[in-house]
C-alpha positions as CSV (number, residue, x, y, z in Angstrom):
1,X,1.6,37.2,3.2
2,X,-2.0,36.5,3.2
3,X,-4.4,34.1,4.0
4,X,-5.3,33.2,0.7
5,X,-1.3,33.0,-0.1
6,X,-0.4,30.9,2.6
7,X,-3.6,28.5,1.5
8,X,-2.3,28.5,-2.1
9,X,1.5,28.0,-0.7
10,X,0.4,25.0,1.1
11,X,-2.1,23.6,-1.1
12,X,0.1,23.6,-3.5
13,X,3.3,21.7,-2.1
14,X,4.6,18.6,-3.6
15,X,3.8,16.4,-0.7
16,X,-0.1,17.5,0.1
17,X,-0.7,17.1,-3.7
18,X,1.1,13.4,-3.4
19,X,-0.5,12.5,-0.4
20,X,-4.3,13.9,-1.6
21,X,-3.6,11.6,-4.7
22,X,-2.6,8.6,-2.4
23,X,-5.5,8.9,-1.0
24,X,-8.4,9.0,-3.5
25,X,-6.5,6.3,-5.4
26,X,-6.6,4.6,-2.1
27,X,-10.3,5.0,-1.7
28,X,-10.7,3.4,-5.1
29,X,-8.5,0.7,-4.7
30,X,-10.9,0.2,-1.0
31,X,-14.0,0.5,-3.2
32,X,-12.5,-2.5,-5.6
33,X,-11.3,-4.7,-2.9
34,X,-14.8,-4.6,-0.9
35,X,-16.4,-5.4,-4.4
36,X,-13.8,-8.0,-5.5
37,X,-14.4,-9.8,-1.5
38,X,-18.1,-9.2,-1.5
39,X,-19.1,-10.4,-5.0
40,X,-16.4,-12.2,-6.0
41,X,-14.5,-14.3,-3.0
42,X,-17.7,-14.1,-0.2
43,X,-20.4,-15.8,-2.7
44,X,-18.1,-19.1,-3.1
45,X,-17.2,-19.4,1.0
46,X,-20.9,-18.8,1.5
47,X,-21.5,-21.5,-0.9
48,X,-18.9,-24.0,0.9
49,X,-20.4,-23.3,4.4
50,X,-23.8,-23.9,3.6
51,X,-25.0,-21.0,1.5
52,X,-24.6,-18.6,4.3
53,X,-24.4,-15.1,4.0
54,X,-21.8,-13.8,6.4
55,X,-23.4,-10.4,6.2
56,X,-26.8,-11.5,7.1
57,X,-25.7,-13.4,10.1
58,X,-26.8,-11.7,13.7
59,X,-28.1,-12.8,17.1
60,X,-31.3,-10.8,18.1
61,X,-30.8,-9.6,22.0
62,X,-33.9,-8.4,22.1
63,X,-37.1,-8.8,19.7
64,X,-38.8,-6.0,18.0
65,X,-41.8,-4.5,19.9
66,X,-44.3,-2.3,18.9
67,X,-42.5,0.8,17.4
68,X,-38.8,-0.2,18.9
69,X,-36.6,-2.2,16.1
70,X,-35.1,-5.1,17.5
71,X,-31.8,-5.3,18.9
72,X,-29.2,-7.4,17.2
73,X,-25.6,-8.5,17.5
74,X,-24.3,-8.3,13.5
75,X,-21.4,-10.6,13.8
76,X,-21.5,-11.1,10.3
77,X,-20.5,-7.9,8.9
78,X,-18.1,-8.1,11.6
79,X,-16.6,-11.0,9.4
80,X,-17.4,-9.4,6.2
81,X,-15.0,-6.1,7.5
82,X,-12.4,-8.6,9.0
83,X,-12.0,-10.5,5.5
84,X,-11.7,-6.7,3.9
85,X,-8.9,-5.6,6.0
86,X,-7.5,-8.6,6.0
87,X,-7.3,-8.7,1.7
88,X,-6.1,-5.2,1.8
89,X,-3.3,-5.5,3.9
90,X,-1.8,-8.5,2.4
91,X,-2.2,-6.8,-0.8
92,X,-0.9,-3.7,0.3
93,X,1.8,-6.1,2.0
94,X,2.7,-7.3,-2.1
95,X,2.7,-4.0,-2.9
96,X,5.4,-2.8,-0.2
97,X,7.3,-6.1,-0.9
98,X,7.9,-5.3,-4.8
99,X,8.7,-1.7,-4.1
100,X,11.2,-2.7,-1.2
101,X,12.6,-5.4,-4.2
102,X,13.0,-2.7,-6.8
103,X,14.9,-0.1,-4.2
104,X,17.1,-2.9,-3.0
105,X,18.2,-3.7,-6.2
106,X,18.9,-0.3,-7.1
107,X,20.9,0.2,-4.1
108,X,22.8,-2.8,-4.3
109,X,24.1,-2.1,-7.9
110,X,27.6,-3.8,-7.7
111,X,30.2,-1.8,-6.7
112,X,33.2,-1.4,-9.1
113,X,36.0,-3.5,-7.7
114,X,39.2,-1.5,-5.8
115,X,42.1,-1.4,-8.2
116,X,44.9,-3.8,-8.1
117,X,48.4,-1.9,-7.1
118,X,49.4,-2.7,-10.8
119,X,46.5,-0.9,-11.8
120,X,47.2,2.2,-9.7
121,X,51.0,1.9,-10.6
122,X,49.7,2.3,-14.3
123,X,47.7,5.2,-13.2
124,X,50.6,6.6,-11.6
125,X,52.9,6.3,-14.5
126,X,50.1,7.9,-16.5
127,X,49.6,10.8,-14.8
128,X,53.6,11.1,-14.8
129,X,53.7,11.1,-18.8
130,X,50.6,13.4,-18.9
131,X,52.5,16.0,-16.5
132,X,56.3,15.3,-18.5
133,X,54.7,15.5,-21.7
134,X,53.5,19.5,-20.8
């Protein structure tokens, strides 16, 4: 088998395709969630807190001089990537959740109930009749 074959074999599997289309639809859900917490949920905190812009907030450790940038502690995008995860797990969390719902109550379909001996004595006397009848 060659190289290319192996490479198409592989490539072309059920699972890689699956996971390579978990992944870019992750990437876009990632993409939707930083937008949704950065212009939608962060602008109204800032707002309640003062106006401040978590992103923007740093503590200098040293100042800029001549040609050197300054050095600075960005705690605030710190925040900013804390409040991220933090929205995409629970959300990935609700996801898990409904999916774990849905299986269980596939699984737990109710079970059809053990016949009664009267039943399986009719069953018996079926079968007999069924048999005699040949």
């Amino acid at each position: 088998m060659g190289f290319i074959e192996e490479f198409r074999e592989f490539a072309v599997k059920g699972n890689v395709v699956d996971m390579a289309v978990g992944i870019v639809v992750g990437a876009a859900f990632g993409k939707i969630v930083s937008s949704f917490v950065g212009d939608v949920l962060m602008p109204p905190i800032g707002l309640l807190l003062g106006g401040v812009d978590f992103t923007g907030l740093k503590i200098t450790l040293k100042q800029a001089a001549g040609g050197t940038p300054a050095v600075t502690l960005n705690y605030g995008s710190f925040i900013q990537t804390v409040v991220d995860f933090t929205i995409i797990a629970f959300a990935i969390f609700l996801l898990v959740k409904a999916v774990n719902r849905l299986k269980r109550t596939d699984e737990q379909a109710p079970a059809a109930p053990a016949p009664t001996h009267e039943e399986k004595l009719l069953a018996e006397i079926r079968d007999l009749l069924k048999k005699g009848g040949s």
